[in-house]
C-alpha positions in Angstrom: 0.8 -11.2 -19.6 -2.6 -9.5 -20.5 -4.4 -8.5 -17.5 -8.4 -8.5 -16.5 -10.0 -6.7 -13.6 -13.0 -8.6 -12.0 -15.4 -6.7 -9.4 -16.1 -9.0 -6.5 -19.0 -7.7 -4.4 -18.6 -9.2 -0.7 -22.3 -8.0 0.4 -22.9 -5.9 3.2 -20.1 -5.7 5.4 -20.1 -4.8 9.2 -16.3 -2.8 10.1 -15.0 -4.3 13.3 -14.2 -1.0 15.6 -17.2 1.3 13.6 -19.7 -1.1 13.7 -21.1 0.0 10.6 -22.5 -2.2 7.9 -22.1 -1.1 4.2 -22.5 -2.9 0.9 -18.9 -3.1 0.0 -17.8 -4.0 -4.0 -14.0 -4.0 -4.7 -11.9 -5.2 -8.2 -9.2 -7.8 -8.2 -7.2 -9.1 -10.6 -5.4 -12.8 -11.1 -1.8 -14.3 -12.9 -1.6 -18.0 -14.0 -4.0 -20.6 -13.2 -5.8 -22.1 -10.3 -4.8 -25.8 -10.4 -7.4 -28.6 -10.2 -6.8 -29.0 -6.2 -6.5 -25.4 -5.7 -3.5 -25.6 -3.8 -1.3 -23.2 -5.3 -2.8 -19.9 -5.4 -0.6 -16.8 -3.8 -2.0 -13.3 -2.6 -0.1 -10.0 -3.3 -1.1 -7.7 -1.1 -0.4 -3.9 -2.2 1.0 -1.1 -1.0 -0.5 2.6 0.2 -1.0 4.3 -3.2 -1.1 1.3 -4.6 -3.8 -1.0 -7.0 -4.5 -4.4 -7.8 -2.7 -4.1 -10.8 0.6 -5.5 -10.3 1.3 -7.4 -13.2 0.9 -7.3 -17.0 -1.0 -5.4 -19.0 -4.3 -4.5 -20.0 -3.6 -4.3 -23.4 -0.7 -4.8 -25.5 -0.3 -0.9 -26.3 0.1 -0.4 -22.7 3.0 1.6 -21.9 3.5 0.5 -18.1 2.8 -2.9 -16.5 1.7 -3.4 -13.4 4.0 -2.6 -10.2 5.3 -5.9 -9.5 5.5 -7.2 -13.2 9.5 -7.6 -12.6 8.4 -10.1 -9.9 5.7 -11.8 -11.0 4.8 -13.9 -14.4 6.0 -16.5 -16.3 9.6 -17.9 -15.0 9.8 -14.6 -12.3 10.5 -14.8 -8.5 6.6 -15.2 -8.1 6.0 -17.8 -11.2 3.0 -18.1 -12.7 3.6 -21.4 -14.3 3.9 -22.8 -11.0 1.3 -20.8 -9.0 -1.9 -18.7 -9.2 -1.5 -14.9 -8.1 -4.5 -12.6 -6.5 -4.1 -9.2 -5.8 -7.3 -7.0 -5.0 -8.2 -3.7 -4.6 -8.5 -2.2 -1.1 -11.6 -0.4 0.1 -11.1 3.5 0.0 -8.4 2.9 -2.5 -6.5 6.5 -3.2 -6.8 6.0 -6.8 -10.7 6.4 -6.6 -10.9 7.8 -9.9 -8.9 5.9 -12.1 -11.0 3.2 -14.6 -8.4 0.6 -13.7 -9.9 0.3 -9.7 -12.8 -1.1 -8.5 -13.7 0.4 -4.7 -15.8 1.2 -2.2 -14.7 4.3 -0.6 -15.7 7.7 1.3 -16.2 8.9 -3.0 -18.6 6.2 -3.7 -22.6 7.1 -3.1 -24.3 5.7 -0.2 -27.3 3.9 -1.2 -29.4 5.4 2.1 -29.1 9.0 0.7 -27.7 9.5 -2.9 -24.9 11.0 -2.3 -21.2 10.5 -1.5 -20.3 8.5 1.9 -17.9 11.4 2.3 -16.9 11.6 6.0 -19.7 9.4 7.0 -17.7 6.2 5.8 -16.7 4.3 8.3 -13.4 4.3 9.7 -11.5 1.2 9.2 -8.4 -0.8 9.8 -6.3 -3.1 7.9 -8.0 -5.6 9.6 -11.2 -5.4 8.1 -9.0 -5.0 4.8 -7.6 -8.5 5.3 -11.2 -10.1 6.3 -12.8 -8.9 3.1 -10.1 -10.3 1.3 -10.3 -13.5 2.8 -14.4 -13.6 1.5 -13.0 -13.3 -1.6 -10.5 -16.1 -1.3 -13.4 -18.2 0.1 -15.1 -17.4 -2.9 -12.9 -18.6 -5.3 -13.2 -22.1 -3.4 -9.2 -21.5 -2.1 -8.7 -23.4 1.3 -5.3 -22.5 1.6 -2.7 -19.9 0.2 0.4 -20.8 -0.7 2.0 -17.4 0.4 0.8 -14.3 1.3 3.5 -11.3 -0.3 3.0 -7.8 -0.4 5.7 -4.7 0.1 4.7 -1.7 2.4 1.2 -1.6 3.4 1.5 -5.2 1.9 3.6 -6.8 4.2 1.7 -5.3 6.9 -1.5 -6.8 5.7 0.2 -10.5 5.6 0.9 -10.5 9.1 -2.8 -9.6 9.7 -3.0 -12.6 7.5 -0.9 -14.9 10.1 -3.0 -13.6 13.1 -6.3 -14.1 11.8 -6.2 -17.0 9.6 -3.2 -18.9 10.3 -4.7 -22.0 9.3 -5.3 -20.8 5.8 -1.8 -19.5 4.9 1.4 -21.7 4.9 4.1 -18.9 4.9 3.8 -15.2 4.7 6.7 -13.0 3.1 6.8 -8.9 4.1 8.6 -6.8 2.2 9.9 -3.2 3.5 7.6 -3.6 6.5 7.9 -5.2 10.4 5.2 -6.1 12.7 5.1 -2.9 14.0 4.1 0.2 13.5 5.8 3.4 15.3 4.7 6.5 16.5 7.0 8.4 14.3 5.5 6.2 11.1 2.4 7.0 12.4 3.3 10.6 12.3 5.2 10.5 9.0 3.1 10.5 6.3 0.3 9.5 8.1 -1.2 11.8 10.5 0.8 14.4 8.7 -0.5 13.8 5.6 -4.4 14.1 6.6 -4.1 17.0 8.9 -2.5 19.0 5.3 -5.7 17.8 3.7 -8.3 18.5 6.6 -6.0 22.4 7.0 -6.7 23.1 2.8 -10.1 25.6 3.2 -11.5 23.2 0.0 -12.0 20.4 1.8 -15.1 21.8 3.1 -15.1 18.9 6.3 -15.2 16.2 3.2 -18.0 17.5 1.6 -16.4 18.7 -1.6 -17.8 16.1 -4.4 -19.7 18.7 -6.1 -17.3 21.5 -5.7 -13.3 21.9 -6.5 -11.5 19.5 -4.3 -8.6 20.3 -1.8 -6.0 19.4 -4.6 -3.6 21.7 -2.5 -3.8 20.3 1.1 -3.4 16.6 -1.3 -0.2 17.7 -2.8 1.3 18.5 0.7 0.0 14.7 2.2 1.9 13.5 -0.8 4.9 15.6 -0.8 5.2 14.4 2.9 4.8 11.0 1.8 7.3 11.2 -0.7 10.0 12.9 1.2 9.3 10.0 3.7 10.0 7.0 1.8 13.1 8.0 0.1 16.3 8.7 1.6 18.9 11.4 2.2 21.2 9.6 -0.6 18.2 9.5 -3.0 17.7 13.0 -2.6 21.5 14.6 -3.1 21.8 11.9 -5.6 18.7 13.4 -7.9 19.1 16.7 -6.7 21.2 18.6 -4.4 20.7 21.4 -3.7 20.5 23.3 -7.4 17.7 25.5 -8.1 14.9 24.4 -10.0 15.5 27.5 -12.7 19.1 28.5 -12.2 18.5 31.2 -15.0 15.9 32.1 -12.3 13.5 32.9 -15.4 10.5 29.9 -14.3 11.2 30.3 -10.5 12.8 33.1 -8.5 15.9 32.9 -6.8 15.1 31.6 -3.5 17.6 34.1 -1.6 16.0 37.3 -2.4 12.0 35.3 -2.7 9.9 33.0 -1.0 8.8 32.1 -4.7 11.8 30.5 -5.2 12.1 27.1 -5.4 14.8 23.8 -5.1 15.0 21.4 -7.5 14.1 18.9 -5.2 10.6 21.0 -4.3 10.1 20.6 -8.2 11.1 17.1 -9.0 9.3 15.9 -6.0 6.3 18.0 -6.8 6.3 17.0 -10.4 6.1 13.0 -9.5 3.1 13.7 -7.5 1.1 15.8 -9.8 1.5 13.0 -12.3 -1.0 10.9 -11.0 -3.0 13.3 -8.7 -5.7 12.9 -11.3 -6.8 9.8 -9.8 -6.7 10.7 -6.2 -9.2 11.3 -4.0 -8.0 13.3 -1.1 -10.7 11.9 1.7 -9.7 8.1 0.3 -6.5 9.1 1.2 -7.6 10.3 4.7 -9.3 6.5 5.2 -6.1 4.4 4.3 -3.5 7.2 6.0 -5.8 6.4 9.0 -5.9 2.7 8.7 -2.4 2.1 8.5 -1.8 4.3 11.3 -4.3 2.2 12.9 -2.4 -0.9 12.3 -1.5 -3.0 15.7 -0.9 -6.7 15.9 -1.6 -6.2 19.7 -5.7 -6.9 21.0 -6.1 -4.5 23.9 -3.9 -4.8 26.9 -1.7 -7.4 25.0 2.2 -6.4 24.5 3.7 -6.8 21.4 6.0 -10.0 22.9 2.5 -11.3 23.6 1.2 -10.7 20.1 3.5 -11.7 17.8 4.5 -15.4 20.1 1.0 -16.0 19.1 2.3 -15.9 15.0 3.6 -19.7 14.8 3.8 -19.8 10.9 6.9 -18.8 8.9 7.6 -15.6 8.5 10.3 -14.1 5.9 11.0 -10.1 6.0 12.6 -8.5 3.0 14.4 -5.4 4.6 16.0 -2.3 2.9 18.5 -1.4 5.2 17.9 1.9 4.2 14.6 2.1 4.5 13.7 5.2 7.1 10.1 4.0 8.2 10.3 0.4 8.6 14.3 0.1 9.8 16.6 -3.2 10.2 15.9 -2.4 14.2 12.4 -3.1 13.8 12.6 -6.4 11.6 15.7 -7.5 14.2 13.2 -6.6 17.5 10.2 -8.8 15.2 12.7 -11.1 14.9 13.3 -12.0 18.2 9.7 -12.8 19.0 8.6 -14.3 16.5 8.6 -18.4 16.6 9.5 -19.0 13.1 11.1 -15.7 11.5 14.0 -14.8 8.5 15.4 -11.9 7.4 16.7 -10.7 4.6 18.6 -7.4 4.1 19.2 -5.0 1.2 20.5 -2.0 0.8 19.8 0.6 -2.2 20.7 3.7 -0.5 17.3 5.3 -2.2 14.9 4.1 0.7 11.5 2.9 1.2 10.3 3.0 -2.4 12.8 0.8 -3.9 10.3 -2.2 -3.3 8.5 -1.1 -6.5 11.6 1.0 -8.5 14.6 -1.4 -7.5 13.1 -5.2 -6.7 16.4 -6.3 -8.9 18.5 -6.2 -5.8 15.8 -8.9 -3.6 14.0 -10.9 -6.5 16.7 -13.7 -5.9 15.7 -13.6 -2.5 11.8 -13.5 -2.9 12.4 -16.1 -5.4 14.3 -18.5 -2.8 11.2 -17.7 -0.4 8.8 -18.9 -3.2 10.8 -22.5 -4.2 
């Protein structure tokens, strides 16, 4: 499939906890085709470092499709002969800088001062996430959405889906994620990850548009992130413990120097800086914050409380794995939820085989789509 990227401007938008109203723009891109009663539309929700990108290509020269592309298009577990697929851009997306996203975030200029938001964007939450996706939904004259899908910070944003607009959404399928987040999630990457940025001495409290950014204090959120959505077996698998230069010629030897460096600090290191040309750290600040943020519960309200309130069907897609969002959780969800499946998998690699290994549940996320 060839792949467009639409800018939908939802106005000026007030953030529910902030209270602050900005004009907020944000890209989105659509599979298939809307059918005359536009009853068959599904929204992919997408993960932290994600885009809206997830299927096809924007041109046939293209050397990678979009992150779900295995999943979605013609005859594939989400079919686009049968249904329509949206997937938009979130506000503050990390990959600020790249020509394939369309955002409003802490990077973009404020139109009360010429100049970058930078840390006077407001804070936000999934929640207001999920609400500016539904103005664009409303916009496209959808009523009701098939499914709502996503893996990661996906799933998470489908069950905000099921507590705010219930009546809108016939079934929602989460994939790697439960309707929950814990402290130690909330810790690992998140809070981690934007104290490394806020501690590099570039960062300059956010105001670093005009300057050099705090590339090094972005490199350490990410490595954390990394390190936390793979697993043990992932990493002995890919690297062991060898040393990046065993010659010791391009790195040290790591027992006589502290310049001396694992292959795994390498390989790991190497992923990240592969894309780091998009990023913008304080977007990653925003969404780390958001998701750590994340709670089904309304003040006061346990989660037993919260999630009895979630009639609609709900499917989990679990990798049993999976180190931040475990077969516990989605068994504890489980229980109290009204109307709640799960599925397990298990690819020893953890978190990220959502995007890298969707082979071993596309059967499964197809059965949830027939």
């Amino acid at each position: 499939m060839l792949a467009d990227k639409t800018s939908f401007f939802a106005g000026n938008y007030t953030f529910i906890h902030s209270k602050k109203t900005i004009p907020v723009t944000f890209g989105y891109e659509t599979y298939g085709k809307l059918n005359a009663a536009k009853d068959n539309a599904i929204l992919v929700c997408h993960y932290f470092t994600g885009t809206s990108h997830a299927a096809g290509k924007y041109n046939e020269s293209d050397f990678i499709p979009g992150w779900w592309d295995s999943l979605i298009g013609p005859g594939k577990s989400i079919d686009t002969n049968k249904f329509f697929v949206i997937c938009s851009d979130c506000i503050s997306n990390i990959n600020f800088y790249s020509p394939e996203v369309i955002t409003t975030g802490p990077g973009s200029i404020n139109p009360e001062t010429g100049q970058a938001y930078g840390m006077k964007f407001p804070i936000f939450t999934l929640d207001d996430v999920v609400k500016l996706q539904k103005q664009l939904i409303d916009s496209l004259g959808i009523k009701k959405l098939r499914r709502v899908v996503g893996p990661s910070m996906g799933g998470l944003q489908s069950f905000l889906w099921a507590k705010y607009f219930p009546e809108m959404v016939e079934q929602i399928v989460s994939v790697v994620s439960t309707p929950m987040m814990r402290p130690s999630c909330m810790m690992v990457p998140n809070l981690l990850g934007i104290e490394a940025i806020m501690l590099d001495e570039k960062w300059e409290k956010g105001d670093y548009y005009l300057k050099e950014a705090p590339v090094k204090g972005l490199l350490l959120a990410f490595k954390i992130l990394l390190t936390a959505t793979r697993s043990d077996h992932w990493a002995n698998a890919n690297f062991g413990r060898q040393f990046l230069d065993p010659t010791f010629t391009t790195s040290e030897n790591p027992f006589i120097s502290f310049n001396g460096r694992f292959s795994i600090e390498g390989g790991i290191e190497q992923s990240v800086l592969m894309r780091m040309r998009f990023f913008d750290p304080n977007a990653y600040i925003y969404i780390a914050k958001a998701n750590s943020l994340f709670d089904l519960c309304e003040p006061g309200e346990t989660l037993s409380q919260a999630l009895a309130k979630i009639k609609l069907p709900v499917k989990m897609i679990i990798d049993e794995s999976d180190l931040m969002f475990t077969p516990e959780q989605a068994e504890e969800g489980k229980a109290l939820l009204p109307d709640c499946e799960v599925s397990y998998y298990n690819s020893q690699n953890g978190h990220l085989s959502c995007l890298y290994e969707t082979g071993l549940f596309a059967e499964t996320l197809k059965t949830y789509f027939d």
